[in-house]
C-alpha positions in Angstrom: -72.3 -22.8 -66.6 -70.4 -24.6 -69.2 -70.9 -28.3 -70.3 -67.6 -28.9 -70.6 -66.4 -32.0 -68.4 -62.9 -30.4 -68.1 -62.2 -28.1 -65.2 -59.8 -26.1 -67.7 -61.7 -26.3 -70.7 -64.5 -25.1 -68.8 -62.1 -22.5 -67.5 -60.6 -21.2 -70.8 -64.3 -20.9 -71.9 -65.4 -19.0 -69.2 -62.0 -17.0 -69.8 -63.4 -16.2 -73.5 -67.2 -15.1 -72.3 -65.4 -12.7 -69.7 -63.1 -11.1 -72.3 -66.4 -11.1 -75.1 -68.4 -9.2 -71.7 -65.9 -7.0 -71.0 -65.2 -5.4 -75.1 -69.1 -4.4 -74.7 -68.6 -2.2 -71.5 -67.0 1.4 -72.7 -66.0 2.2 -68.8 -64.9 0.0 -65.8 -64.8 1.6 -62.5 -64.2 -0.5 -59.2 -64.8 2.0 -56.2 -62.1 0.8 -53.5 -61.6 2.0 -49.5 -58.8 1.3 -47.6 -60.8 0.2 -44.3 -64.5 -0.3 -43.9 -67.0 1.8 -43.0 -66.2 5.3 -44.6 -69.1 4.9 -46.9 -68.0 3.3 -49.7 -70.6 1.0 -50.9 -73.0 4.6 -50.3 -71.2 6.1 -53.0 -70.7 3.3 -55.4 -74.9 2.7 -55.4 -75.1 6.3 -55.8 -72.6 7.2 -58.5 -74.4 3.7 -60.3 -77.5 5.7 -60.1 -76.8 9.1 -61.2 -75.1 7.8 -64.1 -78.0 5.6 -65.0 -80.3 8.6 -64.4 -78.2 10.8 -66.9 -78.6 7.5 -69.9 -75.9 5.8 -69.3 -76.8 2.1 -69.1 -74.8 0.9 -66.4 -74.3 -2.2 -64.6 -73.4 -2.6 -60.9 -72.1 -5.4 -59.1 -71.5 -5.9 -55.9 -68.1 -8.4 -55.2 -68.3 -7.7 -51.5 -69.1 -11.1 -50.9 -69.1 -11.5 -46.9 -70.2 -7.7 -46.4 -73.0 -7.0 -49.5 -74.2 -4.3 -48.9 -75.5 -2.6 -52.5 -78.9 -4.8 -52.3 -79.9 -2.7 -49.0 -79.1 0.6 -50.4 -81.0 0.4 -53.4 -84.2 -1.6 -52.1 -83.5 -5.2 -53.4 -83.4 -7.4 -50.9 -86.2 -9.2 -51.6 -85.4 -9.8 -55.8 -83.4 -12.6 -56.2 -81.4 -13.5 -59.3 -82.6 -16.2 -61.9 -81.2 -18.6 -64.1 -82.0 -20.7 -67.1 -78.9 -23.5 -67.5 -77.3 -21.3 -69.3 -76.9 -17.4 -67.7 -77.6 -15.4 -64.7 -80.1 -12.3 -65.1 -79.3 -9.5 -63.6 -81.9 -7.1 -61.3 -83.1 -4.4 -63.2 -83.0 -1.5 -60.7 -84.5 0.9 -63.6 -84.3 0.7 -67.8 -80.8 2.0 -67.5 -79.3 0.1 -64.3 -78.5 -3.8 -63.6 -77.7 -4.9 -60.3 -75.6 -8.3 -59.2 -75.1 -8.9 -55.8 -74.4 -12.3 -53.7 -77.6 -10.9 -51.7 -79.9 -12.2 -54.6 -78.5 -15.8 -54.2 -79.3 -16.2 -50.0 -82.8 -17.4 -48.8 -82.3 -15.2 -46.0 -81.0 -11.9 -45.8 -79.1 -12.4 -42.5 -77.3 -15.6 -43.8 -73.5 -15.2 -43.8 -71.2 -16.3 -46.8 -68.7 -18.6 -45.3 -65.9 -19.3 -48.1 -62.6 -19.2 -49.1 -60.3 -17.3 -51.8 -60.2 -19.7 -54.6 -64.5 -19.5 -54.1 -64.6 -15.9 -54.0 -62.8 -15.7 -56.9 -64.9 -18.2 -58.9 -68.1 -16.2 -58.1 -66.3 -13.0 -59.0 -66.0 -14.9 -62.2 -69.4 -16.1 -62.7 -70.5 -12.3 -62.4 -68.4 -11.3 -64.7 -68.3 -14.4 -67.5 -72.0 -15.9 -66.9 -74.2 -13.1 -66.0 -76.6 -11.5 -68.9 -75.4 -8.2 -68.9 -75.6 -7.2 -72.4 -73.8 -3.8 -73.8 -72.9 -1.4 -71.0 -71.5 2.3 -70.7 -70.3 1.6 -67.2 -69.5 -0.9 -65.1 -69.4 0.0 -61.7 -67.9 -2.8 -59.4 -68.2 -2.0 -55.5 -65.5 -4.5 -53.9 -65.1 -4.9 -50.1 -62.4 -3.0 -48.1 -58.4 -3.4 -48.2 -56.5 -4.9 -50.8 -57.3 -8.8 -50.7 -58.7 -11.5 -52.9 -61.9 -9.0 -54.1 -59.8 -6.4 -55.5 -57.0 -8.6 -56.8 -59.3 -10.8 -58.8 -61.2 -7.3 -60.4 -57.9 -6.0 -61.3 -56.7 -9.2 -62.9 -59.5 -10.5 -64.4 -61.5 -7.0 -66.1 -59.2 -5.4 -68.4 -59.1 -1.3 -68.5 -60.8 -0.9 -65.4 -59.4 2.1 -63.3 -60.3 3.0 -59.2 -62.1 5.1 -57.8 -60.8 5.6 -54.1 -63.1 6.7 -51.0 -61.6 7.5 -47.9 -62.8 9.8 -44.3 -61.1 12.7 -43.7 -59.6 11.9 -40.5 -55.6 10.4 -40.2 -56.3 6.4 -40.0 -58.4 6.6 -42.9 -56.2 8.3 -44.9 -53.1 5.5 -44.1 -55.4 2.9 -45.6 -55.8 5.1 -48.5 -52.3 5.6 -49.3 -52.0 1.5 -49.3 -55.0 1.2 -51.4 -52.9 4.1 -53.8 -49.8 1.6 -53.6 -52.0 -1.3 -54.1 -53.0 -0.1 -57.1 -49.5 1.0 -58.7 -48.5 -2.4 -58.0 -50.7 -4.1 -59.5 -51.2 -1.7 -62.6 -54.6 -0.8 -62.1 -55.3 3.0 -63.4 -56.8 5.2 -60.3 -59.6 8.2 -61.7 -60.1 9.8 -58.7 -60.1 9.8 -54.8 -63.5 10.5 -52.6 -63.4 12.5 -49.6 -66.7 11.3 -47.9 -68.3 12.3 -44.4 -66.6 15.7 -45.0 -68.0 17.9 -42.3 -71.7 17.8 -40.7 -73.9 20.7 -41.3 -76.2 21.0 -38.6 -80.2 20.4 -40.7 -81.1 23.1 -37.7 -78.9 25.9 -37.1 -76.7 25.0 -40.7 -73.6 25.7 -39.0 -70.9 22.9 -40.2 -68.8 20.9 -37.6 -65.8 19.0 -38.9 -66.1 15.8 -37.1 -63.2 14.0 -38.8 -61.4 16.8 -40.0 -61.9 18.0 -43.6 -59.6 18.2 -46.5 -57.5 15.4 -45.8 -58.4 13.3 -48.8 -57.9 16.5 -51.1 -54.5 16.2 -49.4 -53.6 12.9 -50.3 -54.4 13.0 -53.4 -52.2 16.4 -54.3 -49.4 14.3 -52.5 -49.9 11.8 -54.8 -50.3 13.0 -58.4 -54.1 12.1 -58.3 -57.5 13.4 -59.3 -59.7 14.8 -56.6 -63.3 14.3 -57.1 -64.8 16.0 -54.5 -66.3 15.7 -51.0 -69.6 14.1 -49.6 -70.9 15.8 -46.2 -72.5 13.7 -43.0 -76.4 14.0 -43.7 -78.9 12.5 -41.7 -80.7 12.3 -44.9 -78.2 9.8 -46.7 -78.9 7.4 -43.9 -82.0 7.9 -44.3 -82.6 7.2 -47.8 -79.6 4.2 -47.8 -81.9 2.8 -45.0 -85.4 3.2 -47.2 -83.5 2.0 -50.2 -83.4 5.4 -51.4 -80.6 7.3 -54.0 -79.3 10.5 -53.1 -80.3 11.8 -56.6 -83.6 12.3 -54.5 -82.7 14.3 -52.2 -82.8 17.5 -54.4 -80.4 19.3 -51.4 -76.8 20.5 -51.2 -75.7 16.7 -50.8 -77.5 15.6 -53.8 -76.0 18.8 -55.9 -72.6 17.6 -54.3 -73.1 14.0 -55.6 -73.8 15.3 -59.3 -70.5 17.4 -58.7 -68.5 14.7 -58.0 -70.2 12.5 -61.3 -69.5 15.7 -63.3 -65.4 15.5 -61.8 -65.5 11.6 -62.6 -66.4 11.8 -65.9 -64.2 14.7 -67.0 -61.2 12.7 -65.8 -62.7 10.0 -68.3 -63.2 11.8 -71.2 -66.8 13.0 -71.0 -67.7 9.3 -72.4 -71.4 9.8 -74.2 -74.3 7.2 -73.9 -75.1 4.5 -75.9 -77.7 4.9 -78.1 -80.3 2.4 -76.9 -83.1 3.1 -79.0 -86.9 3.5 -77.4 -88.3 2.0 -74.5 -91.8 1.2 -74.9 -93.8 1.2 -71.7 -98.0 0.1 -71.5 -100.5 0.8 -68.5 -103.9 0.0 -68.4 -105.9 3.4 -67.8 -109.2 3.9 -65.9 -110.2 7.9 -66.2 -106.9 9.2 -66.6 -105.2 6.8 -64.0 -104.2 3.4 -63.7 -106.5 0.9 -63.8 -107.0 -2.0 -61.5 -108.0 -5.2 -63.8 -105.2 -5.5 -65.9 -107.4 -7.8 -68.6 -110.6 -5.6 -68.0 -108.9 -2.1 -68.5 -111.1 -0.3 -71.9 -107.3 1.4 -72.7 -104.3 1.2 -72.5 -101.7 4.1 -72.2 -98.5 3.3 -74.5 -95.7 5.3 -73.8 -92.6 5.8 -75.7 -89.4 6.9 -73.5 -85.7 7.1 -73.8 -82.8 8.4 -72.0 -85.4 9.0 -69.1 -87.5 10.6 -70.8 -91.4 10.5 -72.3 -90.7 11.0 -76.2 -94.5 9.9 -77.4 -98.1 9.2 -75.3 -100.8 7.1 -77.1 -104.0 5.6 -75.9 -105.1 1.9 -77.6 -107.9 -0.1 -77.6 -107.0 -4.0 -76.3 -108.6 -6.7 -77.5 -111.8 -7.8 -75.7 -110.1 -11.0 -75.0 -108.2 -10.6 -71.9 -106.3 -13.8 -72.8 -105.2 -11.8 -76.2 -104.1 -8.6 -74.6 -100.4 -10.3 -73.7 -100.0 -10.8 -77.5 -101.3 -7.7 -78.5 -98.9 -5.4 -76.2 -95.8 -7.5 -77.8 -97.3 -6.5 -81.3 -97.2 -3.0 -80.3 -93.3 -3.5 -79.0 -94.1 -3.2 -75.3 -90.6 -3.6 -73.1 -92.6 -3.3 -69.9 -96.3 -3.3 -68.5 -96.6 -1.4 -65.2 -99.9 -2.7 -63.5 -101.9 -2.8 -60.3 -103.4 -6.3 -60.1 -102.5 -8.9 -62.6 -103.2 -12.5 -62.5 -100.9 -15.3 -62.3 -101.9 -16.6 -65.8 -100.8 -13.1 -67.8 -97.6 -12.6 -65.8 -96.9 -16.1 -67.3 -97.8 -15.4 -70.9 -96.0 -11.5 -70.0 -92.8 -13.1 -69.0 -92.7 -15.5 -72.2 -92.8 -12.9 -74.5 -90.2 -10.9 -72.7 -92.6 -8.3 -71.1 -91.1 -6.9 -67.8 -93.5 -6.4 -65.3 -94.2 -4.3 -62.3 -97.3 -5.3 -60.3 -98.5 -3.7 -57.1 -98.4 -0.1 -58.9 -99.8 3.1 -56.6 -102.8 4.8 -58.3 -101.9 7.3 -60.4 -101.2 9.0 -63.9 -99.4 6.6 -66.5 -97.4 9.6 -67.0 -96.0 9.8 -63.2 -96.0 5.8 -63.7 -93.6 5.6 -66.4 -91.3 8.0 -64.9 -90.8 7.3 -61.5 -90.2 3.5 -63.4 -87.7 5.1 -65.1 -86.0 6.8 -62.7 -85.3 3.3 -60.2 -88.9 3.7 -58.1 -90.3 1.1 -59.2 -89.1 -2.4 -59.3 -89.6 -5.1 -62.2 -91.3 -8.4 -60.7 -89.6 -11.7 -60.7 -90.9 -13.2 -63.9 -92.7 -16.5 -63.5 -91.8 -18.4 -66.9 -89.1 -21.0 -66.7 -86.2 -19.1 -65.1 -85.5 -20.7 -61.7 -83.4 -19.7 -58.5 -80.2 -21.0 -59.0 -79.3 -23.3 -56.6 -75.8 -23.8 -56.5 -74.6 -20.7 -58.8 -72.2 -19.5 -56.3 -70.1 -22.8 -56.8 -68.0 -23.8 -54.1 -69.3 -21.5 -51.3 -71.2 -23.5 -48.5 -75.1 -22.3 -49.2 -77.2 -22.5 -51.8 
């Protein structure tokens, strides 16, 4: 991103915005497996969320580059990131969460990364050095399994970060652990805690619970080794579920979502109880037609302005717009509108909304601003790409073979 002619100069600056990035992020957490599929990527989207959920403002990125798997889990697919010459934008998956994921640069979803190290590494860089990210409680940094160039770079490159392990209960999964536990000694990178997913199956009909892959193991190896346990994760047929739908399992208000606030609870014990970032108010405006939303954004008679933060409504007023549809853009950034959560809205106000640094969600349900504004801010509803000057980037992931 630099306009620096020299490959180290433009290094050494990228070096500097990295280190500037990282002093404004209080936690760094990269969640690690020792082999694939045990689920890590699951619990990395979902300990992103809950966080997020509890006011943390919390950014997650995805380094996995030939495996991504984070854009799937949280409904994202289709949101690509944007640039100006200058920076990357993140996804905002709710007010309190930012997303990065290779996923955002493809065309299509089903076309593979097919790189190197040294270009793996300079995207991990870009994410970290070029990317808007702004202040952060948490970082949350899901890398792909094993102990190669993804972890390396993450361990090298972001300064304080610490591990959080995930491993299956059964033998083989655990071996991988105990080299991802030795990877990280050796390369002095803190661990917080081990993960004991898919720990037993409790049957949704009779409730009895079946230990498929053994249980207890990862409680085990992480006694054996001096290290925190966080806790266990069950098989659920609803986690697949809601990974599938692009759901978190903060939704599932069951035993598996009480077990995923468990293990937040363990996670941020072992770092200090760390409190959120005072971020101020977050100002939210929907047009209103009797109560609920209304469907001409520039012909709605009110609008409902609502005051939130930390996930919460704080303050409900109802305005007046001006009769000029073309004025109500303004108007709403006079009132210190963040976001405008509509059901139509034409081409020409999303415009005007994005130059003024209004976030937008089109395509809302009908119903009460009220049960707008907060399943926005709990991550169910999804900002719009802006249509002001930010373009796809087209060669941001520099060196890999696609655009």
């Amino acid at each position: 991103m630099s306009c620096n002619s020299n490959p180290a100069q433009q290094f050494a600056a990228q070096t500097e915005r990295i280190h500037r990035f990282l002093d404004q992020v209080t936690k760094k957490l990269i969640v690690m497996s020792g082999k694939g599929g045990v689920g890590k990527s699951t619990v990395a989207a979902n300990l992103a969320v809950t966080l997020s959920q509890q006011g943390y403002q919390v950014g997650l990125l995805d380094v996995d580059v030939h495996g991504p798997s984070i854009a799937g889990l949280l409904d994202l697919n289709d949101l690509p990131l944007l640039t100006d010459r200058e920076q990357i934008y993140p996804i905002e998956y709710s007010p309190t969460l930012k997303v990065v994921t290779i996923q955002g640069l493809l065309d299509k979803p089903d076309d593979p990364i097919i790189c190197r190290g040294p270009a793996k590494i300079t995207m991990i860089r870009q994410f970290l050095g070029d990317v808007d990210w702004g202040p952060l409680d948490f970082l949350i940094i899901d890398s792909p399994p094993g102990t190669g160039d993804e972890p390396l770079t993450i361990a090298q490159t972001v300064t304080g970060c610490q591990a959080v392990i995930v491993t299956t209960p059964q033998e083989i999964a655990l071996a991988d652990v105990r080299k991802s536990i030795q990877f990280c000694r050796k390369v002095n990178l803190p661990i917080a805690g081990i993960i004991e997913n898919m720990s037993g199956f409790v049957c949704p009909t009779c409730g009895s619970r079946h230990d498929i892959f053994k249980s207890g193991g990862g409680e085990k190896t992480a006694a054996a080794a001096g290290l925190p346990f966080l806790g266990r994760l069950p098989i659920d047929p609803a986690i697949v579920t809601a990974g599938d739908s692009g759901k978190a399992i903060a939704g599932l208000h069951n035993q598996t979502q009480t077990d995923m606030q468990h293990l937040v609870d363990q996670l941020l014990q072992q770092l200090g109880n760390p409190t959120p970032t005072e971020t101020g108010l977050l100002k939210i405006a929907v047009p209103t037609d009797n109560g609920n939303l209304g469907e001409r954004f520039g012909h709605s008679a009110v609008f409902s302005i609502i005051s939130a933060q930390k996930g919460q409504i704080v303050q409900q007023e109802e305005l007046t717009p001006p009769p000029k549809p073309g004025a109500i853009p303004g108007w709403l950034a006079e009132q210190g509108c963040h976001t405008v959560i509509a059901g139509g809205l034409g081409e020409a106000a999303r415009i005007k909304l994005a130059e003024l640094g209004i976030k937008v969600i089109c395509g809302a349900p009908a119903a009460t601003p009220e049960q707008l504004t907060l399943r926005y801010l709990r991550g169910e509803l999804i900002a719009s790409t802006p249509a002001a000057s930010r373009t796809s980037p087209a060669s941001s992931c520099q060196d890999c073979n696609h655009t």
